[in-house]
Phi, psi and omega in degrees: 000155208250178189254133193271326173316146172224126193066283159091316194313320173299343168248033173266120157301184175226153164098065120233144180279102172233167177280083171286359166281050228285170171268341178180178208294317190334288153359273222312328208275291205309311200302317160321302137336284221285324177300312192290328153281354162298291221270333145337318175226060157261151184330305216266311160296321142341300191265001168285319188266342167288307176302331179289343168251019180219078174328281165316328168299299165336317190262348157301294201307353138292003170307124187279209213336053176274167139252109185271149174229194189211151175210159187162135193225104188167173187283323189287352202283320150331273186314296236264345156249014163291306194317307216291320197301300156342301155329305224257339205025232180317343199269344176284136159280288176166169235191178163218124161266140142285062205240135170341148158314111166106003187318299192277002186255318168356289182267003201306339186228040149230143219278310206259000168238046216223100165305186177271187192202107355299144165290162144275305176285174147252117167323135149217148163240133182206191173041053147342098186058030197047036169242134147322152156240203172253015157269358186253331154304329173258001183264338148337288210286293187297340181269302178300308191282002192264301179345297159341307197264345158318117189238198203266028203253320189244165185252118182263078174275123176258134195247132175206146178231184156315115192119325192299330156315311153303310226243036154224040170287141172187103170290192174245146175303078076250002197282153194245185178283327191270013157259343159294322181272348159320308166298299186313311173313340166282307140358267186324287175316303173276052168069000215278153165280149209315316168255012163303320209287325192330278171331324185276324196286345168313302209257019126194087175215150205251007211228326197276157158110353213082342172354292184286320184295333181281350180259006203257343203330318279228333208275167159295331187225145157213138199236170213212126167220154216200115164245148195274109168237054147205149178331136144088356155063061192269111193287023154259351182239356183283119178057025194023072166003055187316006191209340162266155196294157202251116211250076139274174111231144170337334162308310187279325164312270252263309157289339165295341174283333216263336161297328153285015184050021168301329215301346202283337169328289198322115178312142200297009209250317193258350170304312184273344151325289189311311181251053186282131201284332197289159178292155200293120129216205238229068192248184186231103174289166129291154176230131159197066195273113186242123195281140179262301202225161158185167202279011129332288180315327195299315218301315178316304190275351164291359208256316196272004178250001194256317175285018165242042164194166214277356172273121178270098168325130200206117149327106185263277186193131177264004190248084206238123170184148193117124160023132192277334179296336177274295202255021139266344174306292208286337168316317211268010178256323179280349193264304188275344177304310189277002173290299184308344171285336192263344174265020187035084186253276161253200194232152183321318193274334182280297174323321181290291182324342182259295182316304178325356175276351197254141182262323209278289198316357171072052187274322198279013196259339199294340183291340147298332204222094197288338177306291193294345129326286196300297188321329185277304187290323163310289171276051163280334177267032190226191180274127159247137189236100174253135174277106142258181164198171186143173183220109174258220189219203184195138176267087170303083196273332188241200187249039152257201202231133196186210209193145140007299200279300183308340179269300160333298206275345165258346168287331192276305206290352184271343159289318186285006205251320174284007178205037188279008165275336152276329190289353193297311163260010154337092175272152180205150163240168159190107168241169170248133198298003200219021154080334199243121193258093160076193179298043192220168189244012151281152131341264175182238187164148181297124172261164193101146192301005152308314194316262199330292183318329179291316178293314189286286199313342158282358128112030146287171197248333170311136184291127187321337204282330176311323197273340199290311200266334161296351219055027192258045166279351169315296172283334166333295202273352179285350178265357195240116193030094163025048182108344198315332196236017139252183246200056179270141193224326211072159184290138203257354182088357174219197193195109170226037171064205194255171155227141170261063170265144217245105223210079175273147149307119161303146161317088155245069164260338176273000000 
């Protein structure tokens, strides 16, 4: 394969750990994209680049004899109250955070995650491996009553990302935590999607839901800023909007339990929430809700950082969702279309007609929007890298240990491997922007049939299919050339859902 880097220096990021030991230039390229996009959206570029285009807001942060405080709950909340602190200088009073376990030793030596010292906030680590605890519970507990005691003299920004669910949980009464978090484990296993659990965690929660903006009613201001970790950036269901008005009902809960066949399940606790007789309720927030970041932003920069390598990049699809066995079919399937498109196989219209078949990856939406269709078709002879982003699920059958990405990216790499006389040099990456893939300290990981080949030339002896049925994708790739093809970063400080890049060849066969 030939190396794609051109100069390459404008594209390494820094403060990673990465593995320069590639099997080849391909790698090295796609994890390098995938890094320079983590660092798009980290807090201090997102909020720099929001502000600069928004005036009014700049001049909220200004208001004179306000007293501003600040609260905030998500992976992203560190950096992102460095940025406010900073912002806000002498006019921040003081505050609370919520943040992942190891956030701040994490960052202990970068500068854009380093409060000031003395701080005005306070700090909580909380949510271990992304379950509430009973530290995120009491950091709940102290952010709503702090909300509360506010009047109209001061001004409230609440900072939220992705993660901020685990880590503002306050269940509602009577339900204990360990019965909320039954359900959601349950959930999570059986695939529901970010705003199915979003949802059931709304309607039993005392915080979620607009909760907290209602308990903020008393301030002059509450200003709300948001980075997006779900399809489609619905700011109600983002950390389950705890500061937007709230479109869930007890109905809908309940239907998500009874699809996932839960309901007979439910602890007697969470029943009578869910089937309480009393009216939906109904109060009236404020919104002065702002998206900050989103996996847009990750997606822009591979496509404007691909114009320093020989690759043409091609926006594809931010809504990626469903099952990983449903959206490695069809990645492996949208992968031999343009190969056979290149190999005059088929002909242009049966490749638009077929691709227009894929749901979860979000091809059949190309029907709207014929650019990117025609962009595929104009550069078929050339190395192509198509960007998805999006968040799928994983259906949980075995006891091992992995992640979305990690999974994904073995499913893929176990199909190109059953089909590698077209697939063979087919690459795919698929990590998560927020560094951590399910219960593990990987990203996520590189996909295509070397991976398999790498694995069978050490003459270990478990069948890949064995690690596929376990849920093991972790230890596959941590066994195969010490780590090569995965994608460890550590937590990274933001959270913008996943990236996919999908990386056919041109044909040199002519």
């Amino acid at each position: 394969m030939q190396t794609f880097l051109r100069g390459g220096s404008n594209l390494n990021p820094t403060g990673y750990r990465l593995n320069h030991v590639m099997a080849s230039a391909v790698e090295s390229t796609l994890k390098i994209l995938f890094l320079g996009a983590v660092d798009a959206v980290k807090p201090k570029a997102l909020f720099e680049s929001y502000l600069r285009n928004n005036t009014p807001l700049s001049e909220q942060l200004q208001v004179p004899d306000k007293r501003y405080h600040l609260v905030g709950f998500g992976k992203a909340v560190l950096g992102m109250a460095v940025h406010m602190e900073r912002l806000l200088g002498d006019r921040l009073k003081g505050g609370f955070i919520s943040i992942p376990v190891g956030t701040t030793e994490r960052f202990k030596l970068d500068r854009d995650f380093q409060l000031s010292d003395p701080t005005k906030l306070k700090v909580f680590e909380c949510a271990r491996n992304n379950l509430p605890d009973r530290e995120a519970v009491d950091a709940a507990k102290i952010i709503k009553s702090f909300a509360k005691c506010l009047t109209k003299e001061d001004i409230l920004c609440v900072l939220i990302s992705g993660g901020g669910s685990a880590l503002l949980s306050l269940p509602k009464e009577p339900v204990s935590l360990q019965e909320k978090l039954f359900i959601i484990k349950q959930l999570v296993a059986a695939g529901a999607s970010i705003d199915e659990l979003n949802t059931i965690r709304i309607q039993l929660s005392d915080v979620k839901g607009g909760k907290l903006a209602f308990a903020a009613k008393n301030t002059s201001d509450l200003i709300s800023f948001v980075i997006s970790d779900i399809i489609g950036d619905p700011i109600p269901l983002i950390a389950s909007g705890p500061t937007a008005k709230n479109n869930t009902t007890r109905q809908a809960a309940l239907e998500i339990l009874q699809k996932y066949d839960l309901n007979k399940k439910l602890p007697l606790n969470v029943k009578q929430v869910l089937n309480s007789s009393l009216p939906e309720p109904d109060f009236d927030i404020r919104e002065n809700i702002h998206l900050v970041g989103s996996n847009q932003v990750a997606i822009k920069s591979i496509v404007q950082n691909c114009q320093n390598t020989s690759l043409t990049a091609i926006k594809m699809s931010t809504t990626v969702e469903g099952n990983v066995k449903d959206i490695c079919r069809e990645y492996i399937e949208l992968a031999s279309l343009v190969i056979q498109l290149q190999r005059k196989l088929i002909n242009t219209s049966e490749f638009i007609y077929k691709m227009m078949q894929f749901k979860t990856i979000g091809c059949s939406d190309l029907q709207r929007n014929k650019k990117i269709v025609d962009h595929i078709l104009e550069n078929i002879e050339k190395d192509l890298l198509l960007v998805f982003g999006g968040e799928p699920t994983v259906i949980i059958k075995g006891s091992g240990v992995g992640g979305r990405n990690q999974e994904l990216a073995l499913l893929f790499s176990h199909e190109c491997f059953e089909r590698r006389e077209l697939l063979d040099q087919v690459r795919f990456l698929s990590a998560g922007t927020d560094g951590i893939d399910g219960p593990t300290d990987a990203a996520g990981a590189i996909g295509g049939a070397c991976v398999i080949e790498c694995y069978e030339q050490q003459g270990l002896t478990k069948p890949v299919e064995q690690f596929i049925e376990e849920n093991d994708s972790y230890n596959f790739y941590r066994n195969v050339k010490n780590g090569l093809y995965h994608i460890v970063t550590g937590h990274t400080g933001t959270n913008v859902m996943d990236i996919h890049l999908l990386y056919i060849p041109k044909d040199k066969r002519k």
